[in-house]
C-alpha positions as a printed Julia matrix, in Angstrom:
111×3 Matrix{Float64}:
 46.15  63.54  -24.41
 49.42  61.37  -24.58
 49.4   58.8   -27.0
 51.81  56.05  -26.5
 52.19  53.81  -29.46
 53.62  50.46  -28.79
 53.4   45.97  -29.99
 51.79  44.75  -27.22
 49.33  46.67  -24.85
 46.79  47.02  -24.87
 46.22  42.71  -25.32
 44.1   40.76  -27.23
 42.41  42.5   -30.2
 41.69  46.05  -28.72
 43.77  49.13  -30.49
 43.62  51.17  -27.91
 43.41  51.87  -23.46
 43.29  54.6   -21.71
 45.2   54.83  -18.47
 45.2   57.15  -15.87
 44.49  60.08  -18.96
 46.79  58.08  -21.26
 46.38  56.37  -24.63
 47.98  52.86  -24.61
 47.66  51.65  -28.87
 49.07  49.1   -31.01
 51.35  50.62  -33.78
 49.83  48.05  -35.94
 46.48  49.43  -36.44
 48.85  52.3   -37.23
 47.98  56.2   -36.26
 44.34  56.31  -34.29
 41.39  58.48  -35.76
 39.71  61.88  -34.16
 36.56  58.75  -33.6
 38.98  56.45  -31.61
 40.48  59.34  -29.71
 37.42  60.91  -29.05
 36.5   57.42  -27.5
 39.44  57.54  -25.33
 38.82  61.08  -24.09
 35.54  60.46  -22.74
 37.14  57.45  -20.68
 39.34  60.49  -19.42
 36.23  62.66  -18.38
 34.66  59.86  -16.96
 37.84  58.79  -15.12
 38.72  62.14  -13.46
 35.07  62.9   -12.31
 35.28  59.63  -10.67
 38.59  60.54   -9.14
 40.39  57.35  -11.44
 40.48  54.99   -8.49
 36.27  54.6    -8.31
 36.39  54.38  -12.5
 38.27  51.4   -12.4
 36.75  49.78   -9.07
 33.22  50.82  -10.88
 34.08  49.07  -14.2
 35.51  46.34  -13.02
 32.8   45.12  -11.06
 30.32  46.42  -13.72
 31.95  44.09  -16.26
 31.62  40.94  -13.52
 27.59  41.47  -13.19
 27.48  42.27  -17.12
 29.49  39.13  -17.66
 27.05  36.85  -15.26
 24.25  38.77  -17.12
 25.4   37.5   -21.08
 27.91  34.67  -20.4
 30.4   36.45  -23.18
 33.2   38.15  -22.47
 32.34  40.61  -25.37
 29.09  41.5   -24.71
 29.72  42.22  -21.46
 32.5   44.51  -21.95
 29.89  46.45  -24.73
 27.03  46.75  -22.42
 29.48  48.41  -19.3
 27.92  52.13  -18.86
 30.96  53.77  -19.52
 31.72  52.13  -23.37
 27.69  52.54  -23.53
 28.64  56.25  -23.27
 32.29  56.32  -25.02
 30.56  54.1   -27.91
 27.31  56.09  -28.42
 29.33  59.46  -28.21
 32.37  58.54  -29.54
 31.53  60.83  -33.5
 30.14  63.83  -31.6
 33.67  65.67  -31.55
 32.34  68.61  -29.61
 30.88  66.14  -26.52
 33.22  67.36  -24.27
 31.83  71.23  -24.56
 28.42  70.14  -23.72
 28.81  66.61  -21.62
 26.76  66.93  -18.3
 28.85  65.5   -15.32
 28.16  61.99  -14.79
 26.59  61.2   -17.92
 27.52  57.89  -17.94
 24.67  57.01  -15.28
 22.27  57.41  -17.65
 23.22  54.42  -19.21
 23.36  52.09  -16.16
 20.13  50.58  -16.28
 18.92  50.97  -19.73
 20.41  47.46  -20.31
């Protein structure tokens, strides 16, 4: 994975975005963790099985009913299925050897 370290994207208080399979940080939270990475990797798994375009379509739209749902900007963007997945995941550095395809449905509806 490509990291690109840089002052101002990703915005607001998040250290790090993955794009289209790459890492967007801020060079102020300085050099990110195997956790953090790990994180962004699954958003790469999850992207590519959903062929990129339908990820962001998918989350998008996912954060709008999640935001109607809480009324916070923050808890919405928590309780979308695919940081459900990245988040819960995130310290198993191996996930990727033994993630089942579309894992992140299984965290649609839980909340």
């Amino acid at each position: 994975m490509r990291v690109i370290y840089n002052n101002w994207f990703p915005f607001g208080t998040y250290r790090a975005i993955n794009m289209l399979g790459v890492i967007f940080a801020k060079r102020k939270y300085g050099k990110l963790n195997k956790t953090v990475l790990n994180h962004e990797y699954i958003h790469s798994m999850q992207q590519r099985e959903m062929l990129f375009v339908f990820f962001y379509l998918w989350y998008v739209l996912e954060w709008l009913v999640k935001l109607c749902k809480y009324r916070n900007t923050t808890a919405a963007y928590y309780n979308i299925s695919f940081e459900r997945e990245a988040y819960a995941r995130q310290r198993d550095l191996n996930y990727d050897k033994h993630r089942p395809l579309w894992a992140w449905t299984k965290y649609v509806r839980r909340r």
